[in-house]
C-alpha positions in Angstrom: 0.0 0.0 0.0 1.3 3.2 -1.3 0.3 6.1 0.6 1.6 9.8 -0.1 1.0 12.9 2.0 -0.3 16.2 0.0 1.6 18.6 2.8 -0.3 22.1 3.0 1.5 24.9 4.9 0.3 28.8 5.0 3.7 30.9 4.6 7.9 30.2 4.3 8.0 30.9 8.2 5.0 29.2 9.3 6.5 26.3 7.3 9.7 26.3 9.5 8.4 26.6 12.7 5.8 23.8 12.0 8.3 21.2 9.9 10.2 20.9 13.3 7.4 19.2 14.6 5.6 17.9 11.3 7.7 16.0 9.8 9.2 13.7 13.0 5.5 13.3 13.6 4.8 11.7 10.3 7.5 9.3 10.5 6.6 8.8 14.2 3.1 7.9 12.8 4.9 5.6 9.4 6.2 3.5 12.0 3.3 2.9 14.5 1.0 2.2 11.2 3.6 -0.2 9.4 3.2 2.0 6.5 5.9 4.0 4.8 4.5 7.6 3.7 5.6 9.9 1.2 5.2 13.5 1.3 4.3 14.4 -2.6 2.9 17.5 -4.5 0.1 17.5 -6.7 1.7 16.8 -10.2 2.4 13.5 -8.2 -0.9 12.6 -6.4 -1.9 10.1 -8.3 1.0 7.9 -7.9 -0.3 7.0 -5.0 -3.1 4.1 -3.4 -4.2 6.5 -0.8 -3.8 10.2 0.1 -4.1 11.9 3.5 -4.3 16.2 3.0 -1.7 17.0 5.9 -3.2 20.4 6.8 0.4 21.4 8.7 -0.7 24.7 9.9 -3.6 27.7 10.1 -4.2 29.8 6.9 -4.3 27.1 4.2 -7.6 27.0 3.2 -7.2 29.2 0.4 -4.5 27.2 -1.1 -6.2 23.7 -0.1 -9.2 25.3 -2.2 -6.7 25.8 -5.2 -5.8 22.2 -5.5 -9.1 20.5 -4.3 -10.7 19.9 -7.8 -7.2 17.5 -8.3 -7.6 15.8 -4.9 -8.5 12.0 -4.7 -11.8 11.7 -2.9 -12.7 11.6 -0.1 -10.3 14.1 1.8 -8.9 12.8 5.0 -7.7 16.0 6.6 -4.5 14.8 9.1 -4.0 17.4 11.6 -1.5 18.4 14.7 -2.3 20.1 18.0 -0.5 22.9 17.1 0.1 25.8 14.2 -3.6 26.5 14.0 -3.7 23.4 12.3 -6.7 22.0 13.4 -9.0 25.3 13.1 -8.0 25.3 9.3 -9.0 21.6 8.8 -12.2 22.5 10.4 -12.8 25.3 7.8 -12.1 23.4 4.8 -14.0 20.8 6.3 -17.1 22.5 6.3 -16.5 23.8 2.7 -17.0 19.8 1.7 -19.6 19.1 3.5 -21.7 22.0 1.9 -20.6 21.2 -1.7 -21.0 17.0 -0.8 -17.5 15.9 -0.8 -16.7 13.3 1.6 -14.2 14.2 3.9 -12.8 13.5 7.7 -10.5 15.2 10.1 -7.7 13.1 11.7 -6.8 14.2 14.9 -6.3 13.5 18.6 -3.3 11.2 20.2 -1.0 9.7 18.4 -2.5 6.3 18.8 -6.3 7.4 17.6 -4.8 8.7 14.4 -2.4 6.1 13.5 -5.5 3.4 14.0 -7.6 5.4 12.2 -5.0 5.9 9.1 -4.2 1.8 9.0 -7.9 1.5 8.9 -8.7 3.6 6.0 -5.3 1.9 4.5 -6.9 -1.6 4.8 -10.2 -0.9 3.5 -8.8 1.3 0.5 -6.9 -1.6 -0.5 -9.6 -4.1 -0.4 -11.6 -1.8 -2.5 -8.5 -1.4 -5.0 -8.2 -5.0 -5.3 -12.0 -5.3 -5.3 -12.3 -3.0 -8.0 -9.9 -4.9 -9.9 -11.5 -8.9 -9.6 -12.8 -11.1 -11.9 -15.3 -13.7 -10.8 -16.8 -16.4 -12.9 -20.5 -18.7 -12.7 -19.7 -22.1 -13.3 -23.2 -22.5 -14.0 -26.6 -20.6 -13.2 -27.3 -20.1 -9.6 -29.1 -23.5 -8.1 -32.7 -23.3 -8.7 -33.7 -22.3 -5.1 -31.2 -19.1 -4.9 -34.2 -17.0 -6.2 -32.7 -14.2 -4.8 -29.2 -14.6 -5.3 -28.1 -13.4 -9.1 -26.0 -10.3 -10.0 -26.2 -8.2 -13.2 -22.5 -8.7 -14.6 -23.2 -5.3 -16.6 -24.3 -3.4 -13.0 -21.6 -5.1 -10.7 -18.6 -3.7 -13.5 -19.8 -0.6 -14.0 -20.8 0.4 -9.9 -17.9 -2.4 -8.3 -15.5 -3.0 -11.1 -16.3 -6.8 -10.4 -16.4 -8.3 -13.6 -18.5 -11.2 -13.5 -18.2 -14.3 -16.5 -19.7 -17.4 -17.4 -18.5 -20.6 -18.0 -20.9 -23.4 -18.7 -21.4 -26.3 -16.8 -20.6 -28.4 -19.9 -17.6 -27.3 -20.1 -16.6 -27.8 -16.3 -17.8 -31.3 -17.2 -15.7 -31.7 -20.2 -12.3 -30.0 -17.8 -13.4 -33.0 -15.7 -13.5 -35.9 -17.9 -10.1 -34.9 -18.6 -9.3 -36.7 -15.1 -6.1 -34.7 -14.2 -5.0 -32.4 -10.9 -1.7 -31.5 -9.7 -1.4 -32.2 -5.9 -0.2 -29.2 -3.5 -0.4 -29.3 0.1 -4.1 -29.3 0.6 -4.5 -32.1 -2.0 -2.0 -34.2 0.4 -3.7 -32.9 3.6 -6.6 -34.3 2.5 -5.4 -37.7 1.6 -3.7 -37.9 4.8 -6.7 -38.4 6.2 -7.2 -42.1 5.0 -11.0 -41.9 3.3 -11.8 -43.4 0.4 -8.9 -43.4 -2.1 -11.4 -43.3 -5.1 -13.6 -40.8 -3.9 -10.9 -38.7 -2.5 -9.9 -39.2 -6.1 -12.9 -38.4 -7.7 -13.1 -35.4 -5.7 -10.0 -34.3 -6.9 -10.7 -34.2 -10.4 -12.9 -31.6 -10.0 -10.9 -29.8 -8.3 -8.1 -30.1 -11.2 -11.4 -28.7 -13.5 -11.8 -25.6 -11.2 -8.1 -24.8 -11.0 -7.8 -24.8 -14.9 -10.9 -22.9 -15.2 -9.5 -20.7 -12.8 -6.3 -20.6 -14.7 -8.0 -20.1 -18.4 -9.9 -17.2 -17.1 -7.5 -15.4 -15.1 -10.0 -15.5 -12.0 -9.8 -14.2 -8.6 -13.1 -16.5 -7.3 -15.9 -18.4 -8.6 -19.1 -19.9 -7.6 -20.2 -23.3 -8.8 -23.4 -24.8 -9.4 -22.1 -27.9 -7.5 -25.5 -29.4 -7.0 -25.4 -30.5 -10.5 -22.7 -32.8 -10.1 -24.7 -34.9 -8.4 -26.3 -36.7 -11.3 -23.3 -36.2 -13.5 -19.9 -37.3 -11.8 -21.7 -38.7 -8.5 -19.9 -36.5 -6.3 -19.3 -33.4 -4.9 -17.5 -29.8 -5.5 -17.3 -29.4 -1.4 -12.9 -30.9 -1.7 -12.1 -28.5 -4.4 -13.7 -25.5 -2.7 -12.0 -26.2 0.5 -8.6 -26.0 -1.4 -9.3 -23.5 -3.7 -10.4 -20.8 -0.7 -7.6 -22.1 1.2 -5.0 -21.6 -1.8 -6.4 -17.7 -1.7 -8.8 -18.1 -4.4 -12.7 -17.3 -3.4 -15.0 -20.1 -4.0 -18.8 -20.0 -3.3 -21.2 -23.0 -3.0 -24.7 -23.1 -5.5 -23.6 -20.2 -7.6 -24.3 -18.0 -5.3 -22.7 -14.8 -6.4 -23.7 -12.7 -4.0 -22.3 -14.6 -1.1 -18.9 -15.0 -3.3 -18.6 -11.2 -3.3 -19.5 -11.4 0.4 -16.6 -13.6 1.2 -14.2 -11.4 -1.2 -14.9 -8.3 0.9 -14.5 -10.3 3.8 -11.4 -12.2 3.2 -9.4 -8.5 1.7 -10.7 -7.0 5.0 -9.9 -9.1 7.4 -6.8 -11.6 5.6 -8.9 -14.5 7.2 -9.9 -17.3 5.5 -14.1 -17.3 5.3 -16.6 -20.1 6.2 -19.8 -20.1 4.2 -23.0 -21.3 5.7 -26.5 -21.8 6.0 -28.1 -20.6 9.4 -29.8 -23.7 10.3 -31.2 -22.9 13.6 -32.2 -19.8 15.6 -32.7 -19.4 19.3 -34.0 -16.3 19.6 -34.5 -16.1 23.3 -31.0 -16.7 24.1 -29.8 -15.1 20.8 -27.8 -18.2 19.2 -27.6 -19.0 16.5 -26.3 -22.5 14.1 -24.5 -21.9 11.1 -23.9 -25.4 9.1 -22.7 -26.2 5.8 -20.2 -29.1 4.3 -17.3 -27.4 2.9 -14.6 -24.7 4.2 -11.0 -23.7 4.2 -9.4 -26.5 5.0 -6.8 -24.8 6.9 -9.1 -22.7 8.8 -10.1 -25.0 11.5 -7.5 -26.7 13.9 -8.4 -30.0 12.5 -11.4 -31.6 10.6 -12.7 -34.7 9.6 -14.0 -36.3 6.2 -17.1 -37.6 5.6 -19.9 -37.5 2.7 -21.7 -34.4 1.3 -25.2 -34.4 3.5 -28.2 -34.2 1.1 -26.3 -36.9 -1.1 -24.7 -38.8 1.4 -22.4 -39.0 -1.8 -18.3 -38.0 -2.4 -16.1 -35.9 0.1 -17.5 -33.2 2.7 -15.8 -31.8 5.8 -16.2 -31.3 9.3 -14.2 -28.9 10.2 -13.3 -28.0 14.1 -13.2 -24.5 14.3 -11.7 -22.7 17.6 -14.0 -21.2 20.2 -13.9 -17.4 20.1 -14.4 -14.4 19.0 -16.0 -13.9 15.2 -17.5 -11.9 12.6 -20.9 -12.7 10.4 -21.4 -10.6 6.9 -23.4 -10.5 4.2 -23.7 -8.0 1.6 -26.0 -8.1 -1.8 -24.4 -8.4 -5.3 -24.1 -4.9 -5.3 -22.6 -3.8 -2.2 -25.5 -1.4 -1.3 -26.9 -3.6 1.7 -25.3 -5.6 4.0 -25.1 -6.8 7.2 -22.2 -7.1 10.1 -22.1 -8.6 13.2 -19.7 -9.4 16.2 -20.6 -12.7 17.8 -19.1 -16.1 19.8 -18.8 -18.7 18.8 -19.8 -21.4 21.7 -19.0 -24.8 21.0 -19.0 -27.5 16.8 -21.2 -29.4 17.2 -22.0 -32.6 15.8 -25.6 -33.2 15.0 -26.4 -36.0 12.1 -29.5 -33.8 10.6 -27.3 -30.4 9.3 -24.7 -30.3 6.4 -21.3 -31.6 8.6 -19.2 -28.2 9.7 -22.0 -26.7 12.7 -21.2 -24.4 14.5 -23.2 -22.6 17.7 -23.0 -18.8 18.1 -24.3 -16.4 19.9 -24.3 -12.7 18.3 -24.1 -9.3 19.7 -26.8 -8.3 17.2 -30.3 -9.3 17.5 -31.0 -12.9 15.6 -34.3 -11.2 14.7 -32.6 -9.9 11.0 -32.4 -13.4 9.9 -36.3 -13.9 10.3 -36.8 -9.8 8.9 -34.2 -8.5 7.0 -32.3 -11.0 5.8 -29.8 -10.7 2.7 -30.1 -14.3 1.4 -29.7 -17.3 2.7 -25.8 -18.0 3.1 -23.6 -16.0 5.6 -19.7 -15.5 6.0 -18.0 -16.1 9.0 -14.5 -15.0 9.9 -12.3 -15.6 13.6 -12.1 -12.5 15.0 -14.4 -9.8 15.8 -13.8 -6.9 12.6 -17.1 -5.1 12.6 -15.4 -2.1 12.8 -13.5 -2.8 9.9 -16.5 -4.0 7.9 -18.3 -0.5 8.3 -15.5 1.6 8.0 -15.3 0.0 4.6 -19.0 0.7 3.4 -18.7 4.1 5.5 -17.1 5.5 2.6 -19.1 3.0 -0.2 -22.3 5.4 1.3 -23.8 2.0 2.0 -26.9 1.3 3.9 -26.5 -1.0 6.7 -29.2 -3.7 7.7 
């Protein structure tokens, strides 16, 4: 991450006095981020991932004013305790709010405003990257996702997701083709001892999904997995698991929605992200089950193989994933809605009626949204609690939250 500093001062003397404080400041600030800055001019700003506006002392609002048609948006005004600083940021932040022009002021100790610049850093990044990703639908979404389809046209032009298609028959034809190159998740998953033909039947498909991957220069992908029921009598839940594990997104069902979901999520957060059904809600004690037979294989402390649940067919996981803190999200195909929530989880559990990874949590938020206001059916889950993360990001999207 790139960041520059567009360094404003009123006057030659007003910029002595203040660099003597200024600029040890800004390193002090580099190195309690982890990010290096740059101080820059504005035949340079756009060399950069991220801008802050240091306002280094009073009387700059005039020559902010100058250069503000050239400023990235929003403005994140970074101000000191001293040189009048502050009172100018205030100024020319009132100026953006009455022409609409996002904008914040950073100031108070030197811890507040280095969290709040690593913040911003993170989420500009994910929505770099974001901007950048192209997705593919192996397949339609399954037949009961009624709600869960995204116009590829919309999501490019308000996103920058691009969205493809690749039909199923050709995902069938990539796995006739019977090939996979093992990595360590392939041999983490034979080390488990299951069935050496269906672990091998599993992996086929997931040689078809890599090379679609590949072919299409893709970044995720959602699969209409039910399909291969009939077809290849088994599963897509193995090559999932290694694909999201191996840093490529993978939703179940071609749900796109929930594959941009778990983008967002994973670039926030670095985590890897469990996709799931809620299967159970205790509203009175406000718990909740999440269940679902596939995940990142390396995101549990240890997990277990065992068939797919409606087809009692191929390879599915239970995964064991460590008590704790964590985070549930949803947001739509757009990214104008969604959803956040801190939560605990309590205890896996292991009930023989729910797809085979269930997990018990109980959330800070009410349960009620999944009975009201629910976006869709599947939710992402992340260890760790980064709600404030999450709306930081879709702060500055001018999102609505659920």
């Amino acid at each position: 991450m790139k960041i520059g500093i567009f360094y404003v001062v009123s006057s030659t003397a007003a910029a002595a006095i203040a660099n003597e404080g200024n600029y040890p400041w800004l390193k002090k600030l580099s190195k309690m981020t982890g990010f290096e800055f740059e101080v820059t001019d504005i035949d340079h700003i756009n060399d950069y991932d991220l801008i802050f506006d240091f306002v280094g002392t009073g009387g700059t609002e005039g020559i902010f004013l100058k250069f503000l048609d050239r400023l990235p948006k929003p403005c994140f005004l970074l101000t000191t305790g001293a040189n009048n600083s502050l009172a100018a940021s205030m100024e020319i932040l009132s100026y953006l709010r009455q022409h609409d022009i996002p904008g914040e002021i950073l100031h108070g100790s030197d811890e507040f405003v280095a969290q709040r610049i690593a913040d911003l850093a993170k989420v500009f990044k994910a929505k770099k990257r974001l901007g950048s990703f192209r997705f593919a639908r192996v397949g339609k979404p399954s037949d009961w996702l009624i709600s869960s389809d995204v116009d590829a046209k919309l999501s490019k032009e308000r996103n920058g997701i691009e969205i493809v298609d690749v039909t199923m028959e050709e995902f069938f034809e990539e796995i006739k083709r019977r090939e996979y190159t093992d990595n360590r998740y392939t041999e983490m998953i034979k080390a488990k001892g299951y069935d050496s033909k269906d672990i091998e039947e599993a992996m086929y498909i997931y040689g078809a999904l890599r090379r679609i991957t590949d072919k299409y220069r893709l970044d995720g992908l959602t699969v209409r997995c039910f399909d291969l029921l009939d077809t290849v009598h088994s599963t897509g839940c193995a090559a999932l698991a290694i694909l999201n594990s191996d840093g490529i997104y993978a939703s179940c069902e071609g749900d796109v929605p929930a594959l941009i979901s778990m983008a967002v999520l994973g670039e926030l957060t670095g985590e890897l992200v469990f996709m799931a059904n809620p299967s159970r809600i205790d509203t009175d004690h406000n718990q909740i089950v999440f269940a679902h037979c596939t995940l990142p294989i390396t995101m549990p402390n240890d997990f277990e193989i065992m068939t797919h649940f409606e087809s009692q067919l191929g390879v599915a996981f239970r995964g064991h994933i460590a008590e704790g803190p964590v985070t549930v999200f949803k947001c739509n195909g757009m990214m104008d809605e969604y959803f956040v929530t801190g939560g605990e989880l309590l205890k896996n559990l292991t009930e023989y009626n729910l797809c085979r990874t269930q997990i018990l949590l109980k959330l800070e938020k009410p349960v009620d949204y999944f009975l009201k206001d629910s976006i869709g059916n599947h939710h992402l889950i992340v260890k760790g609690d980064h709600t404030r993360l999450i709306e930081e990001f879709f702060k500055w999207n001018r999102k609505q939250e659920k």
